[in-house]
Backbone as a printed PyTorch tensor [residue, N CA C, xyz], in Angstrom:
tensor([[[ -9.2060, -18.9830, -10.0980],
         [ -9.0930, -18.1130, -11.2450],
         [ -9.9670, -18.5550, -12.4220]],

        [[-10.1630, -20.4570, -12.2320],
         [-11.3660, -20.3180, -13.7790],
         [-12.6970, -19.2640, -13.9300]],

        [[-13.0620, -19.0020, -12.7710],
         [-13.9710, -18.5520, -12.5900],
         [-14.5520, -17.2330, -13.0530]],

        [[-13.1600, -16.6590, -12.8350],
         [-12.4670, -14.8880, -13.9650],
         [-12.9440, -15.3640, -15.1810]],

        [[-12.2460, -16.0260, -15.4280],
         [-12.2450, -16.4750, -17.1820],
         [-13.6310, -16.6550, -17.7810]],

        [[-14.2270, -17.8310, -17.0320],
         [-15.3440, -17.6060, -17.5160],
         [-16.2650, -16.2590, -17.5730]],

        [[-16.6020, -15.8600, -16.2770],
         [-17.0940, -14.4060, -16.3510],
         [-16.9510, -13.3980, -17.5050]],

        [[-15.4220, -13.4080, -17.5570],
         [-14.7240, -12.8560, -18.5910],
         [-16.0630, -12.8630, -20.0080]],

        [[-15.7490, -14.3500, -20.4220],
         [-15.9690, -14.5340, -21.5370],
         [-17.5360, -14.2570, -21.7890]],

        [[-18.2800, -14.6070, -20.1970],
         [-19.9910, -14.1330, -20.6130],
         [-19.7250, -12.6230, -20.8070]],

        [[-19.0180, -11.7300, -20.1460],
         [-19.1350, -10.5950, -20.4000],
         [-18.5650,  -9.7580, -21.6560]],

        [[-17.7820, -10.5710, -22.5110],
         [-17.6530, -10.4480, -23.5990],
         [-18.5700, -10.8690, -24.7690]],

        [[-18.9250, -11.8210, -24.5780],
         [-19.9440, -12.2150, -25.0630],
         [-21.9120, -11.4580, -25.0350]],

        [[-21.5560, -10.5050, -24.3190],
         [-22.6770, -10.0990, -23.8020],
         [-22.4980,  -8.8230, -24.9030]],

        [[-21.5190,  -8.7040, -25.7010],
         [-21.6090,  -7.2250, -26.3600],
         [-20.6800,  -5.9200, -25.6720]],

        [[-20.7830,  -6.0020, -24.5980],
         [-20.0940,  -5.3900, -23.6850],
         [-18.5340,  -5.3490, -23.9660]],

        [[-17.5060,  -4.1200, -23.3940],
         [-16.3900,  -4.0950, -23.7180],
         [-15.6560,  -5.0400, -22.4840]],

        [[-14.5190,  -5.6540, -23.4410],
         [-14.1070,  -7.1590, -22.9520],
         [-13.4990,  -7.0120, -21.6630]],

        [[-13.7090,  -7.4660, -20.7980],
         [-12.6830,  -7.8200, -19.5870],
         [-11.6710,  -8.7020, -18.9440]],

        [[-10.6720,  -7.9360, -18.8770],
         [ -9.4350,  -8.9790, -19.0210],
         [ -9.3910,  -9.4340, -17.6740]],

        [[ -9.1220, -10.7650, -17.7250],
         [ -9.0140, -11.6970, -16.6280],
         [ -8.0950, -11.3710, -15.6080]],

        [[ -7.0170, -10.4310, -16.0250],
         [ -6.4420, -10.1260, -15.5540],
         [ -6.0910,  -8.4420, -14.8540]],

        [[ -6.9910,  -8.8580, -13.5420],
         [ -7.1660,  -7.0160, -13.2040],
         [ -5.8580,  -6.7800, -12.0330]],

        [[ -5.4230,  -7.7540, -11.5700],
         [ -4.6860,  -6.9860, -10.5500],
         [ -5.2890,  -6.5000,  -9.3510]],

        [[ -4.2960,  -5.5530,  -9.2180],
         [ -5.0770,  -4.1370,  -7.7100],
         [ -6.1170,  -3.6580,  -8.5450]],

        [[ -6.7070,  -4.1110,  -9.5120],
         [ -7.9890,  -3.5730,  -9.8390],
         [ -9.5070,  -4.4330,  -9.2930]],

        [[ -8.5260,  -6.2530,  -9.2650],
         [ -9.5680,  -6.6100,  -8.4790],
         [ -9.3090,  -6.5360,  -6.9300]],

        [[ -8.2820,  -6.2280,  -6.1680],
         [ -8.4550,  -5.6650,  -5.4350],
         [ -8.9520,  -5.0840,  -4.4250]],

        [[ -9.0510,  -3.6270,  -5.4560],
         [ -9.9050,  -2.1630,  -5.4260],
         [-11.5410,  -3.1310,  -5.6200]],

        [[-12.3080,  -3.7650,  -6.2720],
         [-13.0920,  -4.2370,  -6.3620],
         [-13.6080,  -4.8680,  -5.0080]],

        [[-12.9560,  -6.1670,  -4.8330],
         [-13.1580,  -6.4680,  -3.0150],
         [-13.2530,  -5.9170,  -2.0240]],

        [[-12.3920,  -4.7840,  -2.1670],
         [-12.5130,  -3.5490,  -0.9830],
         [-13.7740,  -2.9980,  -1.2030]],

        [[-14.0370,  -2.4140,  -2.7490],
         [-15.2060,  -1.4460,  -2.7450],
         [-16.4990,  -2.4580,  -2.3930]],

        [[-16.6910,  -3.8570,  -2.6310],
         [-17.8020,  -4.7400,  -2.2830],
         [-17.5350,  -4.8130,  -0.8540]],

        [[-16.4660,  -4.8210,  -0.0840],
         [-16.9710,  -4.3420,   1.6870],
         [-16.9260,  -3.4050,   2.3260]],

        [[-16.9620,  -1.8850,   1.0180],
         [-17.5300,  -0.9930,   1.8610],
         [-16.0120,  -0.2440,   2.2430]],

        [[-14.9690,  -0.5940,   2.1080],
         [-13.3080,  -0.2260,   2.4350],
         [-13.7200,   1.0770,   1.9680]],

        [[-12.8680,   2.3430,   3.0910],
         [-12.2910,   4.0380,   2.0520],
         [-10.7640,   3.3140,   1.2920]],

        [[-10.9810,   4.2610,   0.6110],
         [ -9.0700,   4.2420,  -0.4870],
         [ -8.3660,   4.2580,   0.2850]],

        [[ -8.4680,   5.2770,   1.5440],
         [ -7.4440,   5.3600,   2.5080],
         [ -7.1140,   3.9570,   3.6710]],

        [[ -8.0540,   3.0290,   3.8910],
         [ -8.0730,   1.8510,   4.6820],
         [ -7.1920,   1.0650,   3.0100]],

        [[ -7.6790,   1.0070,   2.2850],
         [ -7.1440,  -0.0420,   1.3960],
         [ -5.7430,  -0.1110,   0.9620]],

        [[ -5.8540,   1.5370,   1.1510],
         [ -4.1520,   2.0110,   0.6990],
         [ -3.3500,   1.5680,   1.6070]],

        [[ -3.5500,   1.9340,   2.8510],
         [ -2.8540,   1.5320,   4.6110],
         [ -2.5980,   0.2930,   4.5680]],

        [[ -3.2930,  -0.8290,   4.1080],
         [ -3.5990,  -1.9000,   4.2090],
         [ -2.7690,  -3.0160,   2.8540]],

        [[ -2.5470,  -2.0100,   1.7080],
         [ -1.8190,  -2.9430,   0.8580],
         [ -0.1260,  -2.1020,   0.6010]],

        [[ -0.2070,  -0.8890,   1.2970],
         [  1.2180,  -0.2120,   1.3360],
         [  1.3660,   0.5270,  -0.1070]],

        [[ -0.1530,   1.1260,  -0.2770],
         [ -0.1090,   1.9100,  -1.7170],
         [ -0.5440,   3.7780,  -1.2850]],

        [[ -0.0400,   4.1580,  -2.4790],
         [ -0.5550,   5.6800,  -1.6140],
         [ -2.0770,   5.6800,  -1.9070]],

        [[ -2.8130,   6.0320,  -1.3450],
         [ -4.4710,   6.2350,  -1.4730],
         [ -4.5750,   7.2460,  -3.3470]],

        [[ -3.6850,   7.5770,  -4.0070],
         [ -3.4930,   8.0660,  -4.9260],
         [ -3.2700,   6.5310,  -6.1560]],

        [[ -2.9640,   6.0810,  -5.6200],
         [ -2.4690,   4.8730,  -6.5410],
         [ -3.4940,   4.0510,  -6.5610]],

        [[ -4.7090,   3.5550,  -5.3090],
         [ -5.4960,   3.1100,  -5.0540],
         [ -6.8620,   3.8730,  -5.9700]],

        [[ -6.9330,   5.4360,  -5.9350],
         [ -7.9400,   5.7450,  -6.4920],
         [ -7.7840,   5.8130,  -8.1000]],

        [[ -6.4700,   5.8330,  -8.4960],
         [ -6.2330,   5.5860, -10.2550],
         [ -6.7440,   4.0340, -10.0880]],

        [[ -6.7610,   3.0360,  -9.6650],
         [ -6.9520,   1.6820,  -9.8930],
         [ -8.6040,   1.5620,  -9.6750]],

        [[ -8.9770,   2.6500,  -9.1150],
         [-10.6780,   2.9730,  -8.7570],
         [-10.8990,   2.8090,  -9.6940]],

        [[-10.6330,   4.2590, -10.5080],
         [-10.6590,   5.0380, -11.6030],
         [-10.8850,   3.6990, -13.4060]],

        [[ -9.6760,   3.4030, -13.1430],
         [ -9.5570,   2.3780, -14.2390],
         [-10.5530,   1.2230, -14.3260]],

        [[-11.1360,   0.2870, -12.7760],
         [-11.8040,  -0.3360, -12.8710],
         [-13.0780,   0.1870, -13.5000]],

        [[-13.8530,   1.3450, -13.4750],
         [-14.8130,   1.9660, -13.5150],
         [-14.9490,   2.0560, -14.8100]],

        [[-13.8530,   2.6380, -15.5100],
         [-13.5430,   2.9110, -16.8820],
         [-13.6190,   1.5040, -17.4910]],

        [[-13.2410,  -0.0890, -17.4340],
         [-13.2140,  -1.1100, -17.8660],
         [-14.1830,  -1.6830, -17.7250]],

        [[-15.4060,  -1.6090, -16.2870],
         [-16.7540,  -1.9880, -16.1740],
         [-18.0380,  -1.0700, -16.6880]],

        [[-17.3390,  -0.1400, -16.8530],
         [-18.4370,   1.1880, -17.5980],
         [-19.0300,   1.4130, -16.4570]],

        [[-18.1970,   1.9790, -15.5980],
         [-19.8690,   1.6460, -14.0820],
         [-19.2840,   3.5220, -13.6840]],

        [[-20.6600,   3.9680, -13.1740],
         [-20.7330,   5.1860, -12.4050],
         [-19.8900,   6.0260, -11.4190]],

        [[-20.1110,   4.9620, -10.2640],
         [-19.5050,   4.7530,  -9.4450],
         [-19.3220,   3.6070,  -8.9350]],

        [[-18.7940,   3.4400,  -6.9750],
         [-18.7390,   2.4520,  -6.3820],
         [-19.4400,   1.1150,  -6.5320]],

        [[-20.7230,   2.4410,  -5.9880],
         [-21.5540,   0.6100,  -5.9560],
         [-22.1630,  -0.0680,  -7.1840]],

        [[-22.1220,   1.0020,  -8.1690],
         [-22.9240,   0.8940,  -9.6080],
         [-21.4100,  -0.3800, -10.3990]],

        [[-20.1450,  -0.1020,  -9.4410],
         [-18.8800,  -1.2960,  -9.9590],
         [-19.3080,  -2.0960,  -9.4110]],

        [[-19.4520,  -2.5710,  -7.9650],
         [-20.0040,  -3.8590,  -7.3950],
         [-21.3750,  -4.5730,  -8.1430]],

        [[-21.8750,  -3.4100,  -8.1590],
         [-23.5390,  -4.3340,  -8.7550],
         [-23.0270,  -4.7740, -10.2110]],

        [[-22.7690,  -4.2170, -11.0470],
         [-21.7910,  -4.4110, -12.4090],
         [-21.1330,  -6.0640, -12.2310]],

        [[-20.0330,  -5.8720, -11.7060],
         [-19.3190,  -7.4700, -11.5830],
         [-20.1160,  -8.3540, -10.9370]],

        [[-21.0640,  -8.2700,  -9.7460],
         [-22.1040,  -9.0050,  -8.8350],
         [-22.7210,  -9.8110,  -9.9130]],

        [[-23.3800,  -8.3760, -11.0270],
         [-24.2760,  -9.1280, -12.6910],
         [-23.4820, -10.5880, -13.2350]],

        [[-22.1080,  -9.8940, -13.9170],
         [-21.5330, -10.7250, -14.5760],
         [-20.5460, -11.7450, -13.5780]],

        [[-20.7910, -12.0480, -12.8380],
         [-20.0090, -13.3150, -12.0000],
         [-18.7960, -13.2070, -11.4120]],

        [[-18.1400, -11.5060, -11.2700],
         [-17.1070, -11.5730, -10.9850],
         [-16.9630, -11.3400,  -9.0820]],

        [[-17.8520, -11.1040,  -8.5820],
         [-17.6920, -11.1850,  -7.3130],
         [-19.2280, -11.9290,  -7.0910]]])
């Protein structure tokens, strides 16, 4: 987990809106979307409805400012979080 933290803090530090160390099924949703997982494998897989999985999409996207999928992976890849 230091590893969050730090990230964290370059990416706060970068100007950028802050990211809390603490994502949850948001990091998650993150690991899945860096191997390529559907909502529906991730959902099956952590016992969430694929509805609950894509609000946690949703939110990560909204907290990394990112596009989409892969525009979230390349995003955290930048700042050190995966």
């Amino acid at each position: 987990m230091p590893a969050l933290y730090v990230a964290a803090a370059h990416y706060a530090a970068s100007g950028a809106r802050v990211m809390r160390p603490n994502l949850g099924l948001q990091w998650v949703v993150l690991c899945a979307l860096a191997r390529g997982e559907r909502d529906v494998d991730t959902a099956r897989d952590l016992c969430y409805t694929p509805d609950g999985i894509r609000s946690a999409r949703r939110a990560l996207y909204r907290r990394l400012g990112a596009r989409n999928g892969a525009h979230a992976v390349t995003l955290a890849s930048h700042i050190g979080l995966i």
